[in-house]
PDB file of N, CA, C and O in Angstrom:
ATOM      1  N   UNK A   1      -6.897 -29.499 -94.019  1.00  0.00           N
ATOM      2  CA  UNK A   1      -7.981 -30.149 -93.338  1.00  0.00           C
ATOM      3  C   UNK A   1      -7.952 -31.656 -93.539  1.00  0.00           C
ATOM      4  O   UNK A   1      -8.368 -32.345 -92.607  1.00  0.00           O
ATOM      5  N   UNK A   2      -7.618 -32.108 -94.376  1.00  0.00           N
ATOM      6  CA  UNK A   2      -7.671 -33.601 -95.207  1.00  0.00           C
ATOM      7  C   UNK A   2      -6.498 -34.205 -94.441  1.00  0.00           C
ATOM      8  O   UNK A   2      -6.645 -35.385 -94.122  1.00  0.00           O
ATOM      9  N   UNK A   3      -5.462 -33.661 -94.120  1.00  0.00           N
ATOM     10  CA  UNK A   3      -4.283 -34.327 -93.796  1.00  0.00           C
ATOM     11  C   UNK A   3      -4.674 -34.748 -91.901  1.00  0.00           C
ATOM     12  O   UNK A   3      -4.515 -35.844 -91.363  1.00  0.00           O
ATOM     13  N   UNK A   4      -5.262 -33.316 -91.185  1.00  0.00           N
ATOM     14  CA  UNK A   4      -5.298 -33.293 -89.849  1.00  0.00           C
ATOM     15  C   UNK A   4      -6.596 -34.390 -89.689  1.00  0.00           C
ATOM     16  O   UNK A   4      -6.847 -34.787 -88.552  1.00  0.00           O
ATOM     17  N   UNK A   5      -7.275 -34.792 -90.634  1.00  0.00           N
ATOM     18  CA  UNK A   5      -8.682 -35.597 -90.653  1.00  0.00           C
ATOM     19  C   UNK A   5      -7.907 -37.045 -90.584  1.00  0.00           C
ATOM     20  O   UNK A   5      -8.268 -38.031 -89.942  1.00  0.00           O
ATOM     21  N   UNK A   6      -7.115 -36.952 -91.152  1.00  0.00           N
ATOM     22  CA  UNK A   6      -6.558 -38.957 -91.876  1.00  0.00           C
ATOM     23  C   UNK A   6      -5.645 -39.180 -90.079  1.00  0.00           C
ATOM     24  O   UNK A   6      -5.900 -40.090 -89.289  1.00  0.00           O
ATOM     25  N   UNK A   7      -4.570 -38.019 -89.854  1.00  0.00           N
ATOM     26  CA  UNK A   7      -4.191 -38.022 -88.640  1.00  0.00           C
ATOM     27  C   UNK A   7      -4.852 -38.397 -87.609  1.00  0.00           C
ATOM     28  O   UNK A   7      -4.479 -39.182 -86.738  1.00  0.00           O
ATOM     29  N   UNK A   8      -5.994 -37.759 -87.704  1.00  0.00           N
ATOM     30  CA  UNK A   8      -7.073 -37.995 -86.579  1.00  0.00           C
ATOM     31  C   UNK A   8      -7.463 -39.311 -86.596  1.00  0.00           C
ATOM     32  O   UNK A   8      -7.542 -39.802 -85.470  1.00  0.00           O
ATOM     33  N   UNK A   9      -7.755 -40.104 -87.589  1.00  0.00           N
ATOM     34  CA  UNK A   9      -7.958 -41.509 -87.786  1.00  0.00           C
ATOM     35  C   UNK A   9      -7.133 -42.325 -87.856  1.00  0.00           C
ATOM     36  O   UNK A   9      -7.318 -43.540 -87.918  1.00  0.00           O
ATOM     37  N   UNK A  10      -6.145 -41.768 -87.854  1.00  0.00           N
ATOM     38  CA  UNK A  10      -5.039 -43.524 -87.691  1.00  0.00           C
ATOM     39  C   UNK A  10      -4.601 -43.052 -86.615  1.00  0.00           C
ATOM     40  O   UNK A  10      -4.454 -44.016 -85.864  1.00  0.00           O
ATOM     41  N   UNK A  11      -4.214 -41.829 -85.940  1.00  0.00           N
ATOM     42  CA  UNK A  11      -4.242 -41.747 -84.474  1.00  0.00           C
ATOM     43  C   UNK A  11      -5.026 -43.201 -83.426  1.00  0.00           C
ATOM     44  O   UNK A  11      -4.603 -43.953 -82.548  1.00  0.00           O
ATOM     45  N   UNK A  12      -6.484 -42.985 -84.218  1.00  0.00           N
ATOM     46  CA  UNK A  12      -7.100 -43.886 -82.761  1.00  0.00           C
ATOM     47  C   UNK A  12      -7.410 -45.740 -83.565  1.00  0.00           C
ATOM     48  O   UNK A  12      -8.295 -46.542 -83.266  1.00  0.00           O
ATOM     49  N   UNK A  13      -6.496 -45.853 -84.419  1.00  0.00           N
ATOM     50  CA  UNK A  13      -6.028 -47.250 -84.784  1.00  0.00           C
ATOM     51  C   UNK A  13      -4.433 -47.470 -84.187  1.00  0.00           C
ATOM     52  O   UNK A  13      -4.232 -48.594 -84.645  1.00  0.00           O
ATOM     53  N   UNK A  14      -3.499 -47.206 -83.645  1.00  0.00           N
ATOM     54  CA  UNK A  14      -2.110 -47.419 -83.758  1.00  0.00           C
ATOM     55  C   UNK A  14      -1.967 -47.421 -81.823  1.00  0.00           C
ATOM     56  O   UNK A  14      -2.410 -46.450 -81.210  1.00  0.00           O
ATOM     57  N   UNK A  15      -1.589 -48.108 -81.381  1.00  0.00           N
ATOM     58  CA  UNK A  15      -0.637 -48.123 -79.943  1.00  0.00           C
ATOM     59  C   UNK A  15       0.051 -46.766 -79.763  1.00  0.00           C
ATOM     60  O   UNK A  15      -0.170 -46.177 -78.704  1.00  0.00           O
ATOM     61  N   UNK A  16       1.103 -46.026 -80.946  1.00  0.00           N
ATOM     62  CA  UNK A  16       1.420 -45.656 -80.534  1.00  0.00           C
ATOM     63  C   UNK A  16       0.801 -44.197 -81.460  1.00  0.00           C
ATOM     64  O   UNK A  16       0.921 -44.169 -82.685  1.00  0.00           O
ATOM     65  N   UNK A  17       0.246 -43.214 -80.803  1.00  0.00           N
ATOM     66  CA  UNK A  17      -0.664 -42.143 -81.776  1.00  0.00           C
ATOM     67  C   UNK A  17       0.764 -41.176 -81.725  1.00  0.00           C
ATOM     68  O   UNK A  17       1.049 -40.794 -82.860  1.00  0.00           O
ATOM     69  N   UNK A  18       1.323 -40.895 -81.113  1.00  0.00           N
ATOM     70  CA  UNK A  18       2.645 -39.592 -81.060  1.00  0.00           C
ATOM     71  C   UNK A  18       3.626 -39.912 -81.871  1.00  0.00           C
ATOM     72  O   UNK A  18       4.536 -39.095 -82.016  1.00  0.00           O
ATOM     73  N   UNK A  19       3.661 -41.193 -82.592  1.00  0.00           N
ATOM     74  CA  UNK A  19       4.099 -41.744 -83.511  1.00  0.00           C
ATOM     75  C   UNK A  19       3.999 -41.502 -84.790  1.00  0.00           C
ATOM     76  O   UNK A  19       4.772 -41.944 -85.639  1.00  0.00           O
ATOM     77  N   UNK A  20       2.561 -40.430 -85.098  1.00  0.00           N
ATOM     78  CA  UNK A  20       1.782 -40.664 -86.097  1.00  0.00           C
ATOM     79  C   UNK A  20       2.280 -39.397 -86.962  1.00  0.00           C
ATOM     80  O   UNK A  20       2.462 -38.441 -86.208  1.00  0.00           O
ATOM     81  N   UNK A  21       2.574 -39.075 -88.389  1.00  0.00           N
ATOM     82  CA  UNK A  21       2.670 -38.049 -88.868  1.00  0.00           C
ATOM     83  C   UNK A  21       2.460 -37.976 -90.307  1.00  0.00           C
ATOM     84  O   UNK A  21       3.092 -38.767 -91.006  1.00  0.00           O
ATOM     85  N   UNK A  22       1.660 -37.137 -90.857  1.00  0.00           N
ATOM     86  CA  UNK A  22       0.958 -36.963 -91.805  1.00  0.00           C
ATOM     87  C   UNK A  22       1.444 -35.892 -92.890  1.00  0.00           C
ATOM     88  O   UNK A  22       1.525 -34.757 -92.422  1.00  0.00           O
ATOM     89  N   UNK A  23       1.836 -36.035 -94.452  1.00  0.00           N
ATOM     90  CA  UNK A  23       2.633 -34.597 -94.808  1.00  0.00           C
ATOM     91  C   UNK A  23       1.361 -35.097 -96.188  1.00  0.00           C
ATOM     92  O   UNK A  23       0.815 -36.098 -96.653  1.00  0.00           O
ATOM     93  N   UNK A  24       1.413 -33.811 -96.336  1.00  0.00           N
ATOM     94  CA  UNK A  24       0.928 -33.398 -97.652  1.00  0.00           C
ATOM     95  C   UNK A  24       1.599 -33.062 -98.676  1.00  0.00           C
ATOM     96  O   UNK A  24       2.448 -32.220 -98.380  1.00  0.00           O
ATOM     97  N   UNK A  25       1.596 -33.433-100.088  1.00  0.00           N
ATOM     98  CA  UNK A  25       2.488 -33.375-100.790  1.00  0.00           C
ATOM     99  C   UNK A  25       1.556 -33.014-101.986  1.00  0.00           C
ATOM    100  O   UNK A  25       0.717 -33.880-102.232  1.00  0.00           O
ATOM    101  N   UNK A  26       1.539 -32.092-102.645  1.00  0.00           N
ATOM    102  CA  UNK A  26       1.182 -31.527-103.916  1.00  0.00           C
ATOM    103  C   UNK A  26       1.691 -32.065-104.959  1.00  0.00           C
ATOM    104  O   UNK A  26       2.917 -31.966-104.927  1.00  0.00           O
ATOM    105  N   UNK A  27       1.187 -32.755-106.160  1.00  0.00           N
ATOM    106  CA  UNK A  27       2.081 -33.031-107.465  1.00  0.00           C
ATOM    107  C   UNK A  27       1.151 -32.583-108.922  1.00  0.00           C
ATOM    108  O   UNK A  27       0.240 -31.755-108.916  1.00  0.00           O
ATOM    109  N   UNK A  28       1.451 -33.060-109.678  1.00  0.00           N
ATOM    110  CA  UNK A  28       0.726 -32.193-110.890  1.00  0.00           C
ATOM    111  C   UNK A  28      -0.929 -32.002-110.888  1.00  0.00           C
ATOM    112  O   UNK A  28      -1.444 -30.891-111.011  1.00  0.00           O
ATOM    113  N   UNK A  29      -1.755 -33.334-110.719  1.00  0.00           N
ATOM    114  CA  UNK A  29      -2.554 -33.258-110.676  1.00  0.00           C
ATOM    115  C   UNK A  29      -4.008 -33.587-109.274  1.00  0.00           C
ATOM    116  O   UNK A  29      -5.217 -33.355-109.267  1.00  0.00           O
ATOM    117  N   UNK A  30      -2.916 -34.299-108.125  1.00  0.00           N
ATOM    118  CA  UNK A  30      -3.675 -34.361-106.997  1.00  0.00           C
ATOM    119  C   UNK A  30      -2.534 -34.450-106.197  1.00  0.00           C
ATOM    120  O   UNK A  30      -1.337 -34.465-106.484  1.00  0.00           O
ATOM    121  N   UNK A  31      -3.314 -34.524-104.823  1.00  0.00           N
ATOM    122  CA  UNK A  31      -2.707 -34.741-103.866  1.00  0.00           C
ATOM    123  C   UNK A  31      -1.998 -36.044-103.115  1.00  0.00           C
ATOM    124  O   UNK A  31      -2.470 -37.150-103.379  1.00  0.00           O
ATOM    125  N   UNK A  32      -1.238 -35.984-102.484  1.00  0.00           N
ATOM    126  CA  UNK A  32      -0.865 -36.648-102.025  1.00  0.00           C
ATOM    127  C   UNK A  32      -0.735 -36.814-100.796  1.00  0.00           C
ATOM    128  O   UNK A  32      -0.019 -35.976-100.248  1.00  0.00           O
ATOM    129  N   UNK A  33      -1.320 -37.866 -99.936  1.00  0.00           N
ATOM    130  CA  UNK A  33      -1.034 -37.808 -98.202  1.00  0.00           C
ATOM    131  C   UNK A  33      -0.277 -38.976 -97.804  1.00  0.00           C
ATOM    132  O   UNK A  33      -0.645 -40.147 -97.900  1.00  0.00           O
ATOM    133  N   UNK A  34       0.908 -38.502 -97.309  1.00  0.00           N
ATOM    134  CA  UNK A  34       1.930 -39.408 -96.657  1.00  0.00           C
ATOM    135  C   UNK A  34       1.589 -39.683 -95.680  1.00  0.00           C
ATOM    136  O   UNK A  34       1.261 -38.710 -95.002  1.00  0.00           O
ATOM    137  N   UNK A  35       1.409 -41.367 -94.843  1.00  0.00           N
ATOM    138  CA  UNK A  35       1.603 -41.121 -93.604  1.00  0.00           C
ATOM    139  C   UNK A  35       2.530 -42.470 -92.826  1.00  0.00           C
ATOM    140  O   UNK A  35       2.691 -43.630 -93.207  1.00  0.00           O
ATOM    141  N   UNK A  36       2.936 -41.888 -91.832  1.00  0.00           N
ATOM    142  CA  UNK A  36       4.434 -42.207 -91.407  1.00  0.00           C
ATOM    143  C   UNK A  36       3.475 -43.002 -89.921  1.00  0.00           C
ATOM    144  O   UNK A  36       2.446 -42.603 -89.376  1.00  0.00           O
ATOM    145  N   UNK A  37       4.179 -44.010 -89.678  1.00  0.00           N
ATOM    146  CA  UNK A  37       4.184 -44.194 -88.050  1.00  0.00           C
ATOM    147  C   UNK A  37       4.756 -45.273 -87.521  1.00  0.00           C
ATOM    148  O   UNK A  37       5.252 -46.130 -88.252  1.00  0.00           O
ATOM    149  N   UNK A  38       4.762 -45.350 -86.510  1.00  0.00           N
ATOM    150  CA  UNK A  38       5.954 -46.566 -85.526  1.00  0.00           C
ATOM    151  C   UNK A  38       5.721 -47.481 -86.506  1.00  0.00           C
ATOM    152  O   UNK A  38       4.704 -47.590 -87.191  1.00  0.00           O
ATOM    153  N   UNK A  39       6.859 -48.226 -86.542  1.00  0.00           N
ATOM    154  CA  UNK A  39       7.338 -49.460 -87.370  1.00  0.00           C
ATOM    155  C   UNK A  39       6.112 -50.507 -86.722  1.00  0.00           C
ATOM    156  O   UNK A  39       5.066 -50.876 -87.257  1.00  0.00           O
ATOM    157  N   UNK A  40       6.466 -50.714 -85.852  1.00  0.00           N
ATOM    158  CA  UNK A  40       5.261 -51.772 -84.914  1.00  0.00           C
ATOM    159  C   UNK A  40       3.831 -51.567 -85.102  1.00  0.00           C
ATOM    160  O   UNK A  40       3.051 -52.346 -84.555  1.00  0.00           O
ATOM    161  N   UNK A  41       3.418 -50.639 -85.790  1.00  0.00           N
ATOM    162  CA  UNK A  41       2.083 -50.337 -85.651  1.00  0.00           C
ATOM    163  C   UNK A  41       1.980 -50.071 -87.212  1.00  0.00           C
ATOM    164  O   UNK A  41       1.155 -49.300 -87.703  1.00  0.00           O
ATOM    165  N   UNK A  42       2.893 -50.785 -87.919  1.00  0.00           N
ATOM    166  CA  UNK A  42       2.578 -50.388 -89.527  1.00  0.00           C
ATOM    167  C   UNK A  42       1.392 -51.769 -90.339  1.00  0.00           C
ATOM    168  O   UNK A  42       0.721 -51.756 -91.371  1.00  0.00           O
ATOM    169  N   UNK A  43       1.606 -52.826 -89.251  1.00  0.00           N
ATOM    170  CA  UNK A  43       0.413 -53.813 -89.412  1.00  0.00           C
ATOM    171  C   UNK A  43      -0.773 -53.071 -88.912  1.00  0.00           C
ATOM    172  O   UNK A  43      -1.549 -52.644 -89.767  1.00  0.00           O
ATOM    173  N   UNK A  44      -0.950 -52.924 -88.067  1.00  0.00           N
ATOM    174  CA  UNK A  44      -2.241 -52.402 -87.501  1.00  0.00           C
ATOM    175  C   UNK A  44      -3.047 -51.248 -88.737  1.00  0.00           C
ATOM    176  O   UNK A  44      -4.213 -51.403 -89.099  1.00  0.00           O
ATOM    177  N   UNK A  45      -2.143 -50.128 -89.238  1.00  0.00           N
ATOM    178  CA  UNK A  45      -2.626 -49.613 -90.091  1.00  0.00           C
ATOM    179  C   UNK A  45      -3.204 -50.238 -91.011  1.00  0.00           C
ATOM    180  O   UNK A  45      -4.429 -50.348 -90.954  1.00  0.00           O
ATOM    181  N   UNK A  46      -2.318 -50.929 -92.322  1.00  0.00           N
ATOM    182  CA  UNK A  46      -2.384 -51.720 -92.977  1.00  0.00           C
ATOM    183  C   UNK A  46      -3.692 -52.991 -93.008  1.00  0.00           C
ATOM    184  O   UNK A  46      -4.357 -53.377 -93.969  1.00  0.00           O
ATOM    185  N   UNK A  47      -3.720 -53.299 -91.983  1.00  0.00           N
ATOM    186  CA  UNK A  47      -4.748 -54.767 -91.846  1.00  0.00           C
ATOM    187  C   UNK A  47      -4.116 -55.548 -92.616  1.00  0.00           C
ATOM    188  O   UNK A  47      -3.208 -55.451 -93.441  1.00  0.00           O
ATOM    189  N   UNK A  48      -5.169 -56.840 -91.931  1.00  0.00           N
ATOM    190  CA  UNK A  48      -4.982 -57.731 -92.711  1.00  0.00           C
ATOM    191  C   UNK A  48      -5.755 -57.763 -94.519  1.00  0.00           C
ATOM    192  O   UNK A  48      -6.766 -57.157 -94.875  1.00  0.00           O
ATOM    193  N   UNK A  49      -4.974 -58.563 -95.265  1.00  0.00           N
ATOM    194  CA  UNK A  49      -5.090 -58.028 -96.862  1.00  0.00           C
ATOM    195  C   UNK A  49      -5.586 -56.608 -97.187  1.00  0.00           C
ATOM    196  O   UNK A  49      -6.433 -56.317 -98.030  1.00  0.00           O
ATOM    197  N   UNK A  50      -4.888 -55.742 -96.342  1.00  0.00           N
ATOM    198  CA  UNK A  50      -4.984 -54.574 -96.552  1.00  0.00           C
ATOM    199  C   UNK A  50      -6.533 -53.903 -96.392  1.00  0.00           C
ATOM    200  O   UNK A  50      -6.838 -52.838 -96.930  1.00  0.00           O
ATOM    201  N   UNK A  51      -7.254 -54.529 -95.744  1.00  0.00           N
ATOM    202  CA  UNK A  51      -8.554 -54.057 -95.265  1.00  0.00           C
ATOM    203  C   UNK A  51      -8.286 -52.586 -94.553  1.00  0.00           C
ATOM    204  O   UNK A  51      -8.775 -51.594 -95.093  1.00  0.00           O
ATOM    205  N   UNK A  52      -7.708 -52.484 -93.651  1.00  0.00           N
ATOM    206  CA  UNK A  52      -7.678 -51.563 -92.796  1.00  0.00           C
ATOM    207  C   UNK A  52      -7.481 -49.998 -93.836  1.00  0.00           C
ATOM    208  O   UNK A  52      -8.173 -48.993 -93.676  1.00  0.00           O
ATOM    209  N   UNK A  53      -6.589 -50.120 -94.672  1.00  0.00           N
ATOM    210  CA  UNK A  53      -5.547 -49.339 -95.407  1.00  0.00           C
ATOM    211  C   UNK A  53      -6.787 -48.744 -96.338  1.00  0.00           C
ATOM    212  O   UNK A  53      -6.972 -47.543 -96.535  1.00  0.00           O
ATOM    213  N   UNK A  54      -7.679 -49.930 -96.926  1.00  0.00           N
ATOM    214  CA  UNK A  54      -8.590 -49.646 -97.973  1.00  0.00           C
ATOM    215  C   UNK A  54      -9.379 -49.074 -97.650  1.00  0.00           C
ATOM    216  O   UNK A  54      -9.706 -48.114 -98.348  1.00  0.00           O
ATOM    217  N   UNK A  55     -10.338 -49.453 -96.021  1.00  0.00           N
ATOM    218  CA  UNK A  55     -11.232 -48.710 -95.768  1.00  0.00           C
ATOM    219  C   UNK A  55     -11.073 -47.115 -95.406  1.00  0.00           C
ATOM    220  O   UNK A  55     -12.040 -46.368 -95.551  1.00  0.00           O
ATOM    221  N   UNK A  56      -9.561 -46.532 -94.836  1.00  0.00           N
ATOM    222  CA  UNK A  56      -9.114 -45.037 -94.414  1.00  0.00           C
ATOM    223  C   UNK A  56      -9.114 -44.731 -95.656  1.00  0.00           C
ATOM    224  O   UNK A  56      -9.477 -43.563 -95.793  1.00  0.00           O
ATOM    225  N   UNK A  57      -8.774 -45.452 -97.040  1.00  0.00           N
ATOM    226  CA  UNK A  57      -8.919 -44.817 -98.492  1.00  0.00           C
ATOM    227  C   UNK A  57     -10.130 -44.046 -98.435  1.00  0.00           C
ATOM    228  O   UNK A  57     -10.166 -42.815 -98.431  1.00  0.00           O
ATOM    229  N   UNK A  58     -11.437 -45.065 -98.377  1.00  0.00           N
ATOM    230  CA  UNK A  58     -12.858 -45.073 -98.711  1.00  0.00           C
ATOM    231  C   UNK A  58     -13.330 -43.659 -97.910  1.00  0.00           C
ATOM    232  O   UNK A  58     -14.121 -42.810 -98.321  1.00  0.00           O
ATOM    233  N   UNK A  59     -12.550 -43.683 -96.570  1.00  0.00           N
ATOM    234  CA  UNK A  59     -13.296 -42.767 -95.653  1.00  0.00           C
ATOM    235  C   UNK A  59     -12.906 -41.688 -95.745  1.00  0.00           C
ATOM    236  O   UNK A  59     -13.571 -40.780 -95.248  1.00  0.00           O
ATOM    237  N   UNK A  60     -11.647 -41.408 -96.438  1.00  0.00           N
ATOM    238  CA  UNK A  60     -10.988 -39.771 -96.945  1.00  0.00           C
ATOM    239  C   UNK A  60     -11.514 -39.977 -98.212  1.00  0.00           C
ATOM    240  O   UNK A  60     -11.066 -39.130 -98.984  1.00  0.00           O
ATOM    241  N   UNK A  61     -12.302 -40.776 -98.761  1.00  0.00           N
ATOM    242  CA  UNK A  61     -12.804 -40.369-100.224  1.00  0.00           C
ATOM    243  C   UNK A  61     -13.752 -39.716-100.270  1.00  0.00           C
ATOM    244  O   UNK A  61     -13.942 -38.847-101.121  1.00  0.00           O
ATOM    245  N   UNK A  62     -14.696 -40.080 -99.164  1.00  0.00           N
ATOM    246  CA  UNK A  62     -15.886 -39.943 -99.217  1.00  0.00           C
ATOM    247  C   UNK A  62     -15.797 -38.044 -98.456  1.00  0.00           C
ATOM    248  O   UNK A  62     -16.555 -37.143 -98.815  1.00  0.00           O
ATOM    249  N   UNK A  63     -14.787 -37.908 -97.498  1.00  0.00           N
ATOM    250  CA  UNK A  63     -14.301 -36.611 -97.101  1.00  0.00           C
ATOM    251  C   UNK A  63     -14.075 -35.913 -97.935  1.00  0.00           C
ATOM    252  O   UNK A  63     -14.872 -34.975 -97.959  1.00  0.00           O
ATOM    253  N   UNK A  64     -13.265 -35.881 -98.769  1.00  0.00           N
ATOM    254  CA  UNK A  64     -12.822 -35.537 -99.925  1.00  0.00           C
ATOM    255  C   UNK A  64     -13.800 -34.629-101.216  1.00  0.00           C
ATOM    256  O   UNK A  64     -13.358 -33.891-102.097  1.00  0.00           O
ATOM    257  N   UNK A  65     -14.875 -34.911-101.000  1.00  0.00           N
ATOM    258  CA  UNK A  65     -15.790 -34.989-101.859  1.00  0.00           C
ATOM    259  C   UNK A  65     -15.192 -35.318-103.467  1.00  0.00           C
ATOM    260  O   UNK A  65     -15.394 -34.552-104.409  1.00  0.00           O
ATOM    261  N   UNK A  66     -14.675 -36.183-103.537  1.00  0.00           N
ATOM    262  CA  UNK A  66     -14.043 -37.298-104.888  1.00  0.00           C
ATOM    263  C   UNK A  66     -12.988 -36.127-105.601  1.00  0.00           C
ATOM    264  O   UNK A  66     -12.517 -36.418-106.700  1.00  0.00           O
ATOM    265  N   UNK A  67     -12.710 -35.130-105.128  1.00  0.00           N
ATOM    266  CA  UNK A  67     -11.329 -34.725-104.870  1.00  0.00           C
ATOM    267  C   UNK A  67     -10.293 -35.937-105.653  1.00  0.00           C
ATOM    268  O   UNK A  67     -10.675 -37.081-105.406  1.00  0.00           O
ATOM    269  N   UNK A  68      -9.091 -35.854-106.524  1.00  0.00           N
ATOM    270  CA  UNK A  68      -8.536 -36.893-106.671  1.00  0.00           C
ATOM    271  C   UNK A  68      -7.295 -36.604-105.642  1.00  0.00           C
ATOM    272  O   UNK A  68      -6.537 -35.640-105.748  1.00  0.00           O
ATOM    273  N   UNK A  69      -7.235 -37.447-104.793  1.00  0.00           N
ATOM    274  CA  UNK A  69      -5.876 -37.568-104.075  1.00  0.00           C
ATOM    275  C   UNK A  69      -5.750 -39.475-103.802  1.00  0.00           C
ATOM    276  O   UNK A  69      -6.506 -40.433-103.968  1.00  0.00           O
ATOM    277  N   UNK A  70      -4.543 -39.294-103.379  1.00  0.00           N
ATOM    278  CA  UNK A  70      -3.563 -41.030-102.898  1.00  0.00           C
ATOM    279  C   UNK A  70      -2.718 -40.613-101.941  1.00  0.00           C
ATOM    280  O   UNK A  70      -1.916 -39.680-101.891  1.00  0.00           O
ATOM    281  N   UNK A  71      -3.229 -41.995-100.717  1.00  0.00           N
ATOM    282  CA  UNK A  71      -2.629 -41.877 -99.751  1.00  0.00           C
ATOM    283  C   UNK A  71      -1.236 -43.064 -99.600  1.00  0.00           C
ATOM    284  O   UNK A  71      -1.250 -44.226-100.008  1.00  0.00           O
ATOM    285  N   UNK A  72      -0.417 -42.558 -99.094  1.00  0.00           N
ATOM    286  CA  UNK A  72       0.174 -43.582 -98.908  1.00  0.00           C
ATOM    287  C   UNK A  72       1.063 -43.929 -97.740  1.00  0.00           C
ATOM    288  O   UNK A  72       1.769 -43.074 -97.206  1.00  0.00           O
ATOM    289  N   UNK A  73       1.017 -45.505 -97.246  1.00  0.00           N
ATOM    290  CA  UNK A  73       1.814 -45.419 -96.274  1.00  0.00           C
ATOM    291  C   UNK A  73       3.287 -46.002 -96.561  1.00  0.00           C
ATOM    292  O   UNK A  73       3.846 -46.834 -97.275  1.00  0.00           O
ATOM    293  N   UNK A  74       3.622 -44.869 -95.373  1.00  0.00           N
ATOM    294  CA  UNK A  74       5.289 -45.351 -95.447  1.00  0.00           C
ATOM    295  C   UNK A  74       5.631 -46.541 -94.896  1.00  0.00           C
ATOM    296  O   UNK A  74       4.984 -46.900 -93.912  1.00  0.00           O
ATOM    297  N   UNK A  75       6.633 -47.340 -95.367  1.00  0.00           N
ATOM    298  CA  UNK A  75       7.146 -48.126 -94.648  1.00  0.00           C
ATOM    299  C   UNK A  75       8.763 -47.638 -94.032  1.00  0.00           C
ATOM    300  O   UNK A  75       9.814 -47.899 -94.617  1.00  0.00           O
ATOM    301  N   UNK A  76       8.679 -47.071 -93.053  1.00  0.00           N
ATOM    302  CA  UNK A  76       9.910 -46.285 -92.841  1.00  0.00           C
ATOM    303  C   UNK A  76      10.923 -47.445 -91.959  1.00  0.00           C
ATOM    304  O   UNK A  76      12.010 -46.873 -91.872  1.00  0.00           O
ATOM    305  N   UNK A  77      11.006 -48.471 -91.446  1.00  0.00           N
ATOM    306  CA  UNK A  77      11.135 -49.459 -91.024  1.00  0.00           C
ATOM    307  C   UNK A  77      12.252 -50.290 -92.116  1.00  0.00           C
ATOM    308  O   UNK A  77      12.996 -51.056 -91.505  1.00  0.00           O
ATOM    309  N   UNK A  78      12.386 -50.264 -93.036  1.00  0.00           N
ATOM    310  CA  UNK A  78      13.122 -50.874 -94.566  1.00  0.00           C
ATOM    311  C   UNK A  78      14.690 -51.405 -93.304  1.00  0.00           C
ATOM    312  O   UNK A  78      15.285 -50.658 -92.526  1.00  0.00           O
ATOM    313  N   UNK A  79      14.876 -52.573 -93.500  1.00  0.00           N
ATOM    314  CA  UNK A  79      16.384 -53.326 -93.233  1.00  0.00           C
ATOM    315  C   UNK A  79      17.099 -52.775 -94.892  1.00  0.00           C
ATOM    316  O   UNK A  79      16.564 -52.627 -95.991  1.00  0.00           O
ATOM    317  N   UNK A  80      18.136 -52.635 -94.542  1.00  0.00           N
ATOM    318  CA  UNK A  80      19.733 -52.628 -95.575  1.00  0.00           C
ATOM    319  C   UNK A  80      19.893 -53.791 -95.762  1.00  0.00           C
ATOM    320  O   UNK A  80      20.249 -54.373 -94.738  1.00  0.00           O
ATOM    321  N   UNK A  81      19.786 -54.431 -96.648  1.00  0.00           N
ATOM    322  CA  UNK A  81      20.886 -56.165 -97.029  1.00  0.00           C
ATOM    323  C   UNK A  81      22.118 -55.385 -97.385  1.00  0.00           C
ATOM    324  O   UNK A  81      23.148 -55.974 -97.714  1.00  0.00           O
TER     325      UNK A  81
END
């Protein structure tokens, strides 16, 4: 539910929403939500000084009911030197 909820919300922040993909990842003690999307639209997530990024924290926290999980975004975009 938590993963298809965060999807649902950066869906209607990003240009490109079919772009968007969300994995859940289990580790010892919480969760973890990955989320992936077009290189071009990895500002838009993000915000500026990371406003954007902090507030989807706040708003799956508050979903969550203080649940411990961390979200994180990918930067799948990385250049090779």
């Amino acid at each position: 539910m938590l993963a298809d909820a965060l999807e649902h919300l950066v869906r209607g922040i990003v240009d490109r929403p079919e772009d968007v993909k969300v994995r859940l990842r289990t580790q010892r003690h919480r969760e973890t939500l990955e989320v992936r999307v077009h290189p071009d639209d990895l500002g838009r997530v993000i915000g500026r000084s990371g406003r954007t990024a902090k507030s989807i924290r706040l708003v799956m926290e508050a979903i969550s009911d203080g649940e411990p999980m961390r979200i994180d975004i990918i930067d799948t975009d990385k250049k090779r030197r």
